[in-house]
C-alpha positions as CSV (number, residue, x, y, z in Angstrom):
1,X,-15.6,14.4,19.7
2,X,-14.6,16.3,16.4
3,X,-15.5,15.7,13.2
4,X,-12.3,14.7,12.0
5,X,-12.0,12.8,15.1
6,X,-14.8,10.4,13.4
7,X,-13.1,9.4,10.5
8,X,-12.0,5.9,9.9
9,X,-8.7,5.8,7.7
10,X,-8.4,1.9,5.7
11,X,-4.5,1.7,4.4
12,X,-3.4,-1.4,1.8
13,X,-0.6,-2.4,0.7
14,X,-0.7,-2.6,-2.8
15,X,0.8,-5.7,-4.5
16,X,0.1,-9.0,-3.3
17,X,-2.3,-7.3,-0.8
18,X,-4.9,-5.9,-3.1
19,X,-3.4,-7.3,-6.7
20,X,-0.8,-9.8,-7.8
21,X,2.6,-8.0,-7.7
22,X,2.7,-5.2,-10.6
23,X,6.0,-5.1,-11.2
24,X,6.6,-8.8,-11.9
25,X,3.7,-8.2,-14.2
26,X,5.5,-5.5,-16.1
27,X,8.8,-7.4,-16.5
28,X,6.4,-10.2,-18.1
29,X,4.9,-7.9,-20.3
30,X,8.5,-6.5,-21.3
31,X,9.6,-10.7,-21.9
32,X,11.6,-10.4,-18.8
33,X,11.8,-13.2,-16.5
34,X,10.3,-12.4,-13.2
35,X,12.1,-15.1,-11.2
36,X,15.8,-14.0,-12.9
37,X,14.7,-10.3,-11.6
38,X,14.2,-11.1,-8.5
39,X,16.7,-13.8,-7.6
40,X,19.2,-10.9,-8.9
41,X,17.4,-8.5,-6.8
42,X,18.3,-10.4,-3.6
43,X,21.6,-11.6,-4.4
44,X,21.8,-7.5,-4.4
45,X,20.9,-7.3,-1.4
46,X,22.6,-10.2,0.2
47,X,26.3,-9.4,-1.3
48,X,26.0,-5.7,-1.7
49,X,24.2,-4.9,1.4
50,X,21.3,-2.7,-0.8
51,X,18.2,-1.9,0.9
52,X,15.5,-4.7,-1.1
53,X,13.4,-1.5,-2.5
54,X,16.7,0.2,-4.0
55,X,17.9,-3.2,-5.5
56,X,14.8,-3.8,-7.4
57,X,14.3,-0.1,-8.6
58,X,17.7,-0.3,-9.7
59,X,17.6,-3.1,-11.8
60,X,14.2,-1.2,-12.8
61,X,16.5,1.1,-14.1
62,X,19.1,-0.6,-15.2
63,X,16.2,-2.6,-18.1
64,X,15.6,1.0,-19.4
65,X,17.1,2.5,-22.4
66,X,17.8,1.8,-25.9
67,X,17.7,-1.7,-26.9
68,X,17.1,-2.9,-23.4
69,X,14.0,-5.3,-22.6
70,X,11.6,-1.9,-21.2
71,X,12.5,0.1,-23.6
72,X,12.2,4.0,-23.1
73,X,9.9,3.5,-20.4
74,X,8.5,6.9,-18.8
75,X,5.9,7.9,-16.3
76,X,3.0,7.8,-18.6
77,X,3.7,4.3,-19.8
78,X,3.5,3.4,-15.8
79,X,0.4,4.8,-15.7
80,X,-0.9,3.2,-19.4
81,X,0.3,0.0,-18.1
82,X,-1.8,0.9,-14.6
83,X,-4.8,1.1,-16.6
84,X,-4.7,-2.9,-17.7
85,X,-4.7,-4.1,-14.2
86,X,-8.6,-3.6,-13.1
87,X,-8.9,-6.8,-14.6
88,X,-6.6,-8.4,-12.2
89,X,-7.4,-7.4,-8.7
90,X,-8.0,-10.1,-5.7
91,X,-11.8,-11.0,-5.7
92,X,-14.2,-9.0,-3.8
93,X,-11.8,-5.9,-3.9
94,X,-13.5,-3.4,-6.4
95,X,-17.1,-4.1,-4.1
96,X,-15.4,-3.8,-1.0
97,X,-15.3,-0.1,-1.2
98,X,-18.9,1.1,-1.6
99,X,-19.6,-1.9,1.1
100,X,-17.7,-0.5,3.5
101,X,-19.0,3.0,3.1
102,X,-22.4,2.7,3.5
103,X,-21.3,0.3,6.3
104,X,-20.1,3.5,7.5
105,X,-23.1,5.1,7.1
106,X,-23.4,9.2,6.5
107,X,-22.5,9.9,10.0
108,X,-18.7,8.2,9.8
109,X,-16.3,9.3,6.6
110,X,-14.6,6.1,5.8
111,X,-11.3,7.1,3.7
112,X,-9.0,4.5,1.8
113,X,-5.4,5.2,1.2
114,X,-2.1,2.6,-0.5
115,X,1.1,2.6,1.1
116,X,3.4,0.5,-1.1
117,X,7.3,0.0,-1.9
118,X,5.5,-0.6,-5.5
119,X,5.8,2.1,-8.3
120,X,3.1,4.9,-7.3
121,X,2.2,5.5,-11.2
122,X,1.2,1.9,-11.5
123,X,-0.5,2.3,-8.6
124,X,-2.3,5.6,-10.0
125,X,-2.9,4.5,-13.6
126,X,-5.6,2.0,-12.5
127,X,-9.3,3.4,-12.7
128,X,-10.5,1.5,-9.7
129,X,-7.3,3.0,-7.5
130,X,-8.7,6.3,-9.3
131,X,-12.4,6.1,-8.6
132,X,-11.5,4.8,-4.7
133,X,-8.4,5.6,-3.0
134,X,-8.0,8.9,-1.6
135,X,-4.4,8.8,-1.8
136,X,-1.2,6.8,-2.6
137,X,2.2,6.5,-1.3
138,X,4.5,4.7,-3.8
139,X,8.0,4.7,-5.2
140,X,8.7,7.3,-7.3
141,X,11.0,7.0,-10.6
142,X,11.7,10.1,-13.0
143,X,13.5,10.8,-15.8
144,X,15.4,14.4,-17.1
145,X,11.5,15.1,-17.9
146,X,8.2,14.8,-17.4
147,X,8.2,13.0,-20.9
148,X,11.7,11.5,-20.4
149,X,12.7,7.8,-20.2
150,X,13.0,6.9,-16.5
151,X,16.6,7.4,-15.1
152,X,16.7,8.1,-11.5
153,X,15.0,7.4,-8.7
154,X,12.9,9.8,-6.7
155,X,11.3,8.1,-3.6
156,X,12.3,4.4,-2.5
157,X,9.0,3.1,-0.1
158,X,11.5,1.0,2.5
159,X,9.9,-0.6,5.6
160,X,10.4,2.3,8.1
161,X,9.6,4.6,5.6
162,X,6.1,3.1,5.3
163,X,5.3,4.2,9.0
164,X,6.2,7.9,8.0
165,X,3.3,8.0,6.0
166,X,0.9,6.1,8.1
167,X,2.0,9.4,10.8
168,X,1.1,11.9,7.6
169,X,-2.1,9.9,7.2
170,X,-2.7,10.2,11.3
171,X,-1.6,14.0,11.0
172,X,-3.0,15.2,7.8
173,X,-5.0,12.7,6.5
174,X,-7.9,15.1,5.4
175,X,-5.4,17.7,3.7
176,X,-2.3,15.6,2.7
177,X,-1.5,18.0,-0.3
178,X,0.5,20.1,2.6
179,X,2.8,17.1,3.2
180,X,3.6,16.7,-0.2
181,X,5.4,20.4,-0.8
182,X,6.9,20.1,2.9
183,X,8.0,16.2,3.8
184,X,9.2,17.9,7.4
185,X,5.2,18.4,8.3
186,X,5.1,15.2,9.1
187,X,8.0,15.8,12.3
188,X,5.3,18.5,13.8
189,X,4.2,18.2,17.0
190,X,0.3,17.6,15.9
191,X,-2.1,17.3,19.4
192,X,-3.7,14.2,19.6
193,X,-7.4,15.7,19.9
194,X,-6.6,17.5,16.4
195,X,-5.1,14.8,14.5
196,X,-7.5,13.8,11.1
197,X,-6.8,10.1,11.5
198,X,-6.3,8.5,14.9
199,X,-4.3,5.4,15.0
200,X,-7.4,4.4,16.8
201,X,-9.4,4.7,13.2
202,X,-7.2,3.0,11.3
203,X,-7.0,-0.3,9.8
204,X,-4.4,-1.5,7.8
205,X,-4.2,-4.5,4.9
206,X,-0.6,-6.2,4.1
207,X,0.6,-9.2,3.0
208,X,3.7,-9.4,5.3
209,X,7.6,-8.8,5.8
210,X,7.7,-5.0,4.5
211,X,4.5,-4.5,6.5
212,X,5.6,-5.3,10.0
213,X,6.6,-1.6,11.1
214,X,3.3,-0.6,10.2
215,X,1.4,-3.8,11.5
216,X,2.9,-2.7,15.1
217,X,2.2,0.8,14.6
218,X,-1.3,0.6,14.3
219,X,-2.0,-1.8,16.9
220,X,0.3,0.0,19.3
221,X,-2.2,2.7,18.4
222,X,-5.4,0.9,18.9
223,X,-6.5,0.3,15.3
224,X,-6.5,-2.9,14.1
225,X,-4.5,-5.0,11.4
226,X,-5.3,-8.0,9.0
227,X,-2.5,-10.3,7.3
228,X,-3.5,-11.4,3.9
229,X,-1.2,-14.5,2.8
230,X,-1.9,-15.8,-0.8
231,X,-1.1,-19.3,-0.2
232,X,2.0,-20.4,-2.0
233,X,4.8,-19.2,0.0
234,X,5.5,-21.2,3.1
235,X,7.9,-18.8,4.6
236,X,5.9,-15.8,4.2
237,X,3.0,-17.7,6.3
238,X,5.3,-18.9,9.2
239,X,6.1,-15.2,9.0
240,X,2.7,-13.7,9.5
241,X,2.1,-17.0,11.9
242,X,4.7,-14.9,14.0
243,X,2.8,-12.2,13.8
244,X,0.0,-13.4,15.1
245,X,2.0,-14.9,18.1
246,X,2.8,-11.5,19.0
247,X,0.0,-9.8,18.2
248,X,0.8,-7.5,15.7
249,X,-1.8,-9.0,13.2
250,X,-5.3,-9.9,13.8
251,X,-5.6,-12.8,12.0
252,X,-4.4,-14.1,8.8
253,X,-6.4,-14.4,5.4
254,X,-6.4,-15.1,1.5
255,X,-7.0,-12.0,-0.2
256,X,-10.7,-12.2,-0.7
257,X,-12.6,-9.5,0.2
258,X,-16.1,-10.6,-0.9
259,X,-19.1,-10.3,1.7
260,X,-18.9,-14.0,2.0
261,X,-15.0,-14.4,2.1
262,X,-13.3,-14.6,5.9
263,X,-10.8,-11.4,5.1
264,X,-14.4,-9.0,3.6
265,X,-16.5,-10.1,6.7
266,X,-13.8,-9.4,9.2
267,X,-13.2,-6.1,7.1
268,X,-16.8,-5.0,7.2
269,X,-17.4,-6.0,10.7
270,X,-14.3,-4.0,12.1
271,X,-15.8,-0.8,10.1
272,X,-19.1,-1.8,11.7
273,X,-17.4,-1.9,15.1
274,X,-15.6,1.1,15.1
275,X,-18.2,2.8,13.8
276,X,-20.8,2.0,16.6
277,X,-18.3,3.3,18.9
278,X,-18.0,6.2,17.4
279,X,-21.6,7.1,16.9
280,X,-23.1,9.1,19.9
């Protein structure tokens, strides 16, 4: 087995999954109602016919300017605001990574990656995310500059889109700079034997609807996938319930990743697991 063969790829989901959502925490900081945003965000969907991730980065957009409740917001104010949230991350997340990698041991490389519909500077603004995560797939927002309010958008994270980069992480997941200058990469034909991440090495962390594409991807694959469910929403548990009716979950968890918390042991002993078999 090649090296890169024996590496073992751990994808989240960002908001709700690792952290309590991020952007309904930057419309509260900005005095805008997060309920309001998001009731308008589905009716956007629901009369308009917008995909969910475009509705809510438009009305993003739409609070931006002069006068309006976020201001001239730009990129580095994403990543400022990034930078406040270590405080707020589920419990047990910021050990989990240094558990799981000497779980791993120095024989296995055990490499963390985000996949989220959320806004990727957010996402990269936060030292833990900085100090862990060896790469993150967000939506992207940009303005007429670097340094310029926010005004368009540059990459919406749908569903569907999610699986493209768990095939770039399965592909390139060792040297994912090349995907980022050339998106078509991903659509090579990539031999199984020399692919960095097998589906078989992977395990992926999501807290539901958006994450279904990729829940079946990565069991269809071999790897294995955990529901996290936070405990207030009764339809987004008899949604992952369905999931685990069809298999497309492993089981179903509060987002606590402790050593002592059902979601961190199953974490750690699926690392342990896969690991063992792919020790000689």
């Amino acid at each position: 087995m090649s090296t890169i063969q024996k590496t073992i790829g751990i994808v989240f989901d960002f908001d709700d999954t690792l952290i309590p959502d991020s952007s309904s925490e930057l419309l509260r900081r900005h005095h805008v109602d997060p309920d309001a945003f998001w009731t308008e965000s589905r009716r956007l969907v629901s009369e308009f016919g917008y995909d969910p991730g475009h509705a809510y980065l438009k009305l993003i957009l739409d609070n931006i300017g002069k006068g309006k409740p976020l201001g001239n917001l730009t990129n580095r104010d994403l990543r400022n605001f990034g930078r406040k949230l270590d405080d707020r991350y589920h419990p047990g997340v910021k050990r989990l990574f240094g558990d799981l990698r000497r779980e791993a041991g120095k024989k296995i490389d055990v490499r963390f990656y985000i996949i989220s519909g959320g806004l990727e500077e957010i996402i990269k603004g936060s030292k833990t995310v900085q100090d862990n995560i060896t790469w993150v797939f967000g939506s992207r927002l940009i303005g007429d500059t670097e340094s310029s309010p926010l005004k368009h958008i540059k990459r919406c994270v749908t569903f569907t889109e999610k699986t493209r980069f768990l095939f770039e992480i399965n592909k390139f997941g060792l040297h994912l700079e090349q995907t980022q200058t050339n998106p078509y990469l991903v659509n090579e034909d990539v031999d199984r034997e020399h692919r960095d991440i097998p589906f078989a090495n992977m395990i992926y962390i999501g807290d539901g609807l958006t994450d279904i594409p990729c829940f079946s991807l990565v069991k269809q694959g071999g790897g294995t996938s955990f529901g996290v469910f936070d405990g207030t929403e009764k339809s987004a548990k008899r949604g992952l319930r369905e999931f685990l009716k069809t298999g497309r979950v492993t089981s179903m968890h509060l987002p606590r990743y402790g050593p002592n918390d059902e979601l961190g042991k199953m974490l750690r002993a699926a690392v342990a697991n896969r690991c063992a078999e792919l020790s000689p």
